[in-house]
N, C-alpha and C positions, 0 to 999 in steps of 0.2 A: 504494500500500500504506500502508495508517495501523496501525501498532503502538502502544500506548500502552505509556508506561512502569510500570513493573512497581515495587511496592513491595518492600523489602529479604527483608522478612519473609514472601514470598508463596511459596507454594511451588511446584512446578515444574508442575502439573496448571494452573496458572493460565499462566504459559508456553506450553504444550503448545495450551492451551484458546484462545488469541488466534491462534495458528498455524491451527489447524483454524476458527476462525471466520471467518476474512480467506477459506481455502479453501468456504467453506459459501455466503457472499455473494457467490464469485465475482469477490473484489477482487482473489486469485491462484489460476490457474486452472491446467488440465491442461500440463504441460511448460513452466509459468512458473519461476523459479530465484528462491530465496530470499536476502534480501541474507546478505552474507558475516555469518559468526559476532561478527566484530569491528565488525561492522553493528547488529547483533541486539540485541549487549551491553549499544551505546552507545543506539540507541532505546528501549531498555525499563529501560536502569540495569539491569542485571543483570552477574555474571559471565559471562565467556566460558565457563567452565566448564558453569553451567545452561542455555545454550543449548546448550553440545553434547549436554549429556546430551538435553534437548528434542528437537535433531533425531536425535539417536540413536533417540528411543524413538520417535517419530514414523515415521521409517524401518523399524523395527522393524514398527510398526503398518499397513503399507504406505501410507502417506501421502507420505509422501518418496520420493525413490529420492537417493540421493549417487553423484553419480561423484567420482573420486579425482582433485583436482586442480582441477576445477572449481565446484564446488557443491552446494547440495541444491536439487534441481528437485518439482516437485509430481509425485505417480505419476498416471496415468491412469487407478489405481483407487482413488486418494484418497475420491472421494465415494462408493464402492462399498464398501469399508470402513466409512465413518462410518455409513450408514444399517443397514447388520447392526450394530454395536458400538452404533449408538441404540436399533433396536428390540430387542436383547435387553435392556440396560438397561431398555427402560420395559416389558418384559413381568416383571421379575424385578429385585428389589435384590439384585443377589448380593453374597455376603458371600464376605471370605478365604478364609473355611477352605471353602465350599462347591467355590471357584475349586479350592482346592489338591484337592479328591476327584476333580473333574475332570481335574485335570493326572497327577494319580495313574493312572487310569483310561487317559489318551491314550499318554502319553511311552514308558511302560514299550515301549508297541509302536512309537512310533517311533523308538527307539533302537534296536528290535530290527532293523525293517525298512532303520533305516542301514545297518546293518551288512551287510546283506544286497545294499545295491542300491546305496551311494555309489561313489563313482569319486574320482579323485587330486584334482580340482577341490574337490568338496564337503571332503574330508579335509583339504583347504588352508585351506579357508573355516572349518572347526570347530578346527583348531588357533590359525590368526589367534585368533579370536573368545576361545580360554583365554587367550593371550597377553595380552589386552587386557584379561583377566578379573586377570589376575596385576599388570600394569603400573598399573589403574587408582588413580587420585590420590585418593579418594572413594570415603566408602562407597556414596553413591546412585549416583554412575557405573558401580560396581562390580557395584550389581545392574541397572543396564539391560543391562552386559555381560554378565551371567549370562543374560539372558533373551535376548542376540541367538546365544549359547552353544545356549540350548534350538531358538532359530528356523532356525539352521544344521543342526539336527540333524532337525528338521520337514522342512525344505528337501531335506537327504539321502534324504529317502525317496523322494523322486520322484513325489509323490504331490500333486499340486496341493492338493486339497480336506483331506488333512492338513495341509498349509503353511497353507492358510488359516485351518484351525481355530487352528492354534497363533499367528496374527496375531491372528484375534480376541479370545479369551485374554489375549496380549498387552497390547490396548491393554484390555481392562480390569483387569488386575494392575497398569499405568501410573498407574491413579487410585488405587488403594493404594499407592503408592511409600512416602510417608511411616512406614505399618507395619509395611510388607515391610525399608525400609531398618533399622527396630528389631529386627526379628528378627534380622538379616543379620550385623549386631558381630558377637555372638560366635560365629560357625559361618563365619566368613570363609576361615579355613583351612581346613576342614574341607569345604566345598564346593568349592575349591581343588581340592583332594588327588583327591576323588571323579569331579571330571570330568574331570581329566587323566587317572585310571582307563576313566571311560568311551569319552574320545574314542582310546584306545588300543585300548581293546576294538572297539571301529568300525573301526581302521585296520586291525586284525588279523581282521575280519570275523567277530568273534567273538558272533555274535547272543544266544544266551542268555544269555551272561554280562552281553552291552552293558545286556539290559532288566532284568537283577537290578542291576545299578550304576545303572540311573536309579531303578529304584524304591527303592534305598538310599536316594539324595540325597533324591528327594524326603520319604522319612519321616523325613532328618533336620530337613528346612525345616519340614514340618509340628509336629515332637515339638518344633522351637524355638518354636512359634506356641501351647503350652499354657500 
């Protein structure tokens, strides 16, 4: 595995971008294990910090998979992912706000269909996920944890090809970070509040309510994006 080190000022798409390249070349492959975070850090001069977030949002993007305790290993649909997240890339420059009409469009109903169809595990999985949303040190951490927030709730539906959409989505909301994380300051709280609202509404099975709370959030992330 060759990592180069990473300049101070680089931002975390460029991280994210040597991870997925090393997997593209085949220099780490399907069920290889990525060095430790404290590995990561010191080959590329980075904080441990932007490499977590990196394997977070990576994992997110199904590229990783993390077991707890041991590591982040490569997913066995790592390059199955890259090649949908490249060709829609080169078929379309999407833009933010395009992403956010889409997201507008999908969530409302898979929050609704959470509600409808999760079980104690997934409800486990989306509480974690706020926890981490509340806990985070960072504001860009903060939103990859918002977005594994959204991926938990994708995943609740039971719905493979929603899961996937909300993956692909994902990894390319991950290459906006930087303006996602500017909009995010000031609505920190505020998005806080709303999905502890929603992931109540899910645990209570409360579908209509769940998809009026996601489509809130998301028209407040949007109306901060003006």
């Amino acid at each position: 595995m060759q990592f180069e080190k990473v300049e101070r000022n680089t931002t975390l798409e460029i991280i994210i971008k040597q991870i997925k390249d090393q997997i593209r070349s085949g220099e780490i492959q399907s069920g290889d294990k990525l060095p430790s975070e404290r590995e990561l850090s010191e080959i590329m001069g980075v904080s441990r910090t932007s490499v977590r977030e990196a394997i977070k949002a990576l994992t997110f993007s199904g590229y990783l998979d993390v077991i707890q305790g041991k590591g982040a290993y490569v997913s066995d649909s790592a390059l199955k992912y890259d090649e949908i997240s490249n060709l829609l890339s080169k078929i379309s420059d999407f833009s933010l706000a395009s992403l956010m009409e889409a997201r507008i469009m999908l969530e409302g109903e898979f929050a609704r269909l959470a509600a409808l169809r999760s079980d104690e595990k997934d409800i486990e999985k989306i509480e974690n996920c706020l926890e981490c949303m509340r806990n985070s040190d960072s504001i860009r951490l903060f939103v990859v944890e918002d977005l594994d927030f959204h991926m938990a709730i994708a995943d609740a539906t039971h719905n493979k090809f929603m899961s996937t959409l909300m993956k692909i989505i994902g990894d390319l909301l991950h290459k906006e970070t930087n303006e996602i994380t500017q909009y995010s300051i000031p609505i920190k709280d505020s998005i806080i509040n709303v999905s502890d609202e929603i992931c109540q509404a899910i645990k209570n099975k409360d579908a209509t309510n769940a998809k009026k709370l996601m489509l809130d959030h998301l028209a407040i992330v949007e109306k901060s994006m003006d």
